[in-house]
C-alpha positions in Angstrom: 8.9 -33.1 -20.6 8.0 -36.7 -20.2 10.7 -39.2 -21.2 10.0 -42.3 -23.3 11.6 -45.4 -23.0 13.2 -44.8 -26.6 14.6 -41.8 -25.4 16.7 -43.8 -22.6 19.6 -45.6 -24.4 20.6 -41.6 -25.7 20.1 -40.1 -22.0 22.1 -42.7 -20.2 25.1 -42.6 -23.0 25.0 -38.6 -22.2 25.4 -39.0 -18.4 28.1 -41.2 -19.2 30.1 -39.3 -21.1 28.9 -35.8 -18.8 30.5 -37.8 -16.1 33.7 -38.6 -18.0 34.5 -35.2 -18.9 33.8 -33.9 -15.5 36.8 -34.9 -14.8 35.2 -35.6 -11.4 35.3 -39.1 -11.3 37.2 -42.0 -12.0 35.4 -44.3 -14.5 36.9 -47.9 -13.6 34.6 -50.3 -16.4 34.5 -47.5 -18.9 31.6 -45.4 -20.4 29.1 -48.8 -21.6 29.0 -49.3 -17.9 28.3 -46.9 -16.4 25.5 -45.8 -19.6 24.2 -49.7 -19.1 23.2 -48.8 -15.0 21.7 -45.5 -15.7 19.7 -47.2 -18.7 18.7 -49.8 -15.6 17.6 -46.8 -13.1 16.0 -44.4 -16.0 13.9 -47.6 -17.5 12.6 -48.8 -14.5 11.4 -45.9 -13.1 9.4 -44.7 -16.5 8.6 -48.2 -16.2 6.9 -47.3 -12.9 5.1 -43.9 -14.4 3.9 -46.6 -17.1 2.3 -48.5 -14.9 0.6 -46.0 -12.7 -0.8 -44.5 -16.1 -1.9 -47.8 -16.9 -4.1 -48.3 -13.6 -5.4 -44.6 -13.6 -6.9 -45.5 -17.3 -8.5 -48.7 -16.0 -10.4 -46.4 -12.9 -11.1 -44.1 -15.3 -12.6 -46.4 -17.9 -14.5 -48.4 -14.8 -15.9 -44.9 -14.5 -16.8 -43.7 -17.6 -20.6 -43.4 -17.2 -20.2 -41.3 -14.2 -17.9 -38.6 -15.3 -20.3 -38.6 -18.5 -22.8 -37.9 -16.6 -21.1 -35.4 -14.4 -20.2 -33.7 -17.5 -16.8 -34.4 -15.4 -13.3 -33.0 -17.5 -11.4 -36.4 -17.9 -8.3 -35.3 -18.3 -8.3 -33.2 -15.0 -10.2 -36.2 -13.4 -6.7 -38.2 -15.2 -4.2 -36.3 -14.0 -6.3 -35.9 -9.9 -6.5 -39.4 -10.1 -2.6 -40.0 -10.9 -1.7 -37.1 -8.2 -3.3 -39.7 -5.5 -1.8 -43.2 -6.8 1.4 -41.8 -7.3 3.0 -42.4 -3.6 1.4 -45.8 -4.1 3.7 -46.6 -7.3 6.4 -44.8 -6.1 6.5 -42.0 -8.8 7.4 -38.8 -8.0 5.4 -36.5 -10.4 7.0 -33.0 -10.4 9.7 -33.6 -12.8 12.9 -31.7 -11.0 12.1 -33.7 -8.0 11.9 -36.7 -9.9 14.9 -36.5 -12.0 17.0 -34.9 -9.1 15.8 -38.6 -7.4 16.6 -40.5 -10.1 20.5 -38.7 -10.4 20.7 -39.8 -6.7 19.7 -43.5 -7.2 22.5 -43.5 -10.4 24.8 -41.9 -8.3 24.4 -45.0 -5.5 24.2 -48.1 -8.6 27.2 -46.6 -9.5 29.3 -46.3 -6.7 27.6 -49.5 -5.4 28.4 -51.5 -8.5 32.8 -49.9 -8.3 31.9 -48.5 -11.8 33.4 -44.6 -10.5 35.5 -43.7 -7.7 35.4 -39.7 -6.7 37.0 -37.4 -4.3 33.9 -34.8 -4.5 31.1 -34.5 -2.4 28.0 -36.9 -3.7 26.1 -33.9 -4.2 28.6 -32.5 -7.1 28.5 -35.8 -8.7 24.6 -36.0 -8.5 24.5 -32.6 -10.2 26.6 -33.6 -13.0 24.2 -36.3 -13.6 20.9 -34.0 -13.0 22.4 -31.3 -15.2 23.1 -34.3 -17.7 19.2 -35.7 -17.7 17.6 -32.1 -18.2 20.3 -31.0 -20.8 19.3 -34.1 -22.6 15.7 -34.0 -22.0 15.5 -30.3 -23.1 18.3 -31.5 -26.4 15.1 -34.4 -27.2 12.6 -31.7 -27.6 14.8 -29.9 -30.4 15.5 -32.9 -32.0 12.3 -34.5 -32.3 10.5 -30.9 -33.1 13.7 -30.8 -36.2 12.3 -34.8 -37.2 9.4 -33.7 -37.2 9.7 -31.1 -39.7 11.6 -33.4 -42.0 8.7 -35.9 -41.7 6.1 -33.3 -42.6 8.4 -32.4 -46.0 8.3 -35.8 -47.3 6.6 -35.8 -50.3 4.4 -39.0 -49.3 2.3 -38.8 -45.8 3.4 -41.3 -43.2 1.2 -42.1 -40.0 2.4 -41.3 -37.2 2.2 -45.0 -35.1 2.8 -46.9 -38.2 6.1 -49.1 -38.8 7.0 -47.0 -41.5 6.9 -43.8 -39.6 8.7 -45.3 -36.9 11.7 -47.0 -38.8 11.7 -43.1 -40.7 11.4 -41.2 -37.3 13.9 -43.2 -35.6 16.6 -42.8 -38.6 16.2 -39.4 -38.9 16.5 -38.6 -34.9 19.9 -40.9 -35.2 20.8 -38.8 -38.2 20.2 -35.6 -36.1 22.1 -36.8 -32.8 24.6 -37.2 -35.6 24.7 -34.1 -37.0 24.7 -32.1 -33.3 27.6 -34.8 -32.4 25.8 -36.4 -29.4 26.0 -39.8 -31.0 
């Protein structure tokens, strides 16, 4: 699943608190700190994914007449187009790859940064914070498929992209990590 920058506040919090009941580490600033550098490392690299999306759109609009023409699929031509630009933005496209990266760089900000001390290998510590991302990527897709339910019951139809569907959806998906107790 592909992560959104609204989704990074709730992922970092989780690898956080993963990491304190390890019992693994050592957490010398507390949880916020450790949370505030994996928010750092998990935004700028969707950040990165971002941008790369960004400058595939902008060949593919330049190209538009072309792959009309062709009769080419622009979604496949989209996603061929990201495959090559990728080492170029530094994104890492399959996602256990990518994630297991970005639990590596966490691992070093944090270690850099004095915010845990550990006895462990690196490698147990990365996987505590791996295991942490994909639990709470996988925990996202529940939650939003559960707000989305509740959106489609209310009696009155909101659109989706509007600010009314967004201060909705966003209360609802803090009402759900509340009722799961993730929040």
């Amino acid at each position: 699943m592909k992560v959104s920058l609204t989704h990074v506040p709730h992922i970092a919090m989780r690898i956080a608190v993963d990491l304190s009941r390890s019992g693994l580490v050592t957490m010398t600033k507390g949880l916020e700190g450790v949370a505030k550098e994996a928010e750092t490392v998990l935004a700028a690299n969707i950040k990165k994914e971002m941008a790369l999306e960004e400058k595939v759109k902008e060949i593919v609009n330049a190209n538009e007449e072309q792959i009309d023409y062709y009769l080419a699929d622009e979604r496949q031509l989209f996603f061929m187009i990201k495959k090559k630009l990728a080492p170029e933005f530094g994104v890492i496209l399959s996602y256990e790859e990518r994630y297991s990266d970005i639990a590596h760089q966490i691992l070093d900000v944090l270690y850099e940064e004095d915010l845990i001390r550990y006895d462990v290998s690196e490698n147990r510590i990365k996987n505590v914070i791996y295991d942490a991302i994909t639990a709470s990527i996988a925990d996202t897709s529940e939650i939003e498929s559960a707000v989305f339910q509740k959106i489609k019951s209310y009696k009155r139809h909101l659109i989706p992209g509007t600010d009314e569907y967004e201060i909705v959806y966003e209360k609802l998906y803090k009402e759900e990590l509340v009722r799961r107790g993730m929040a």
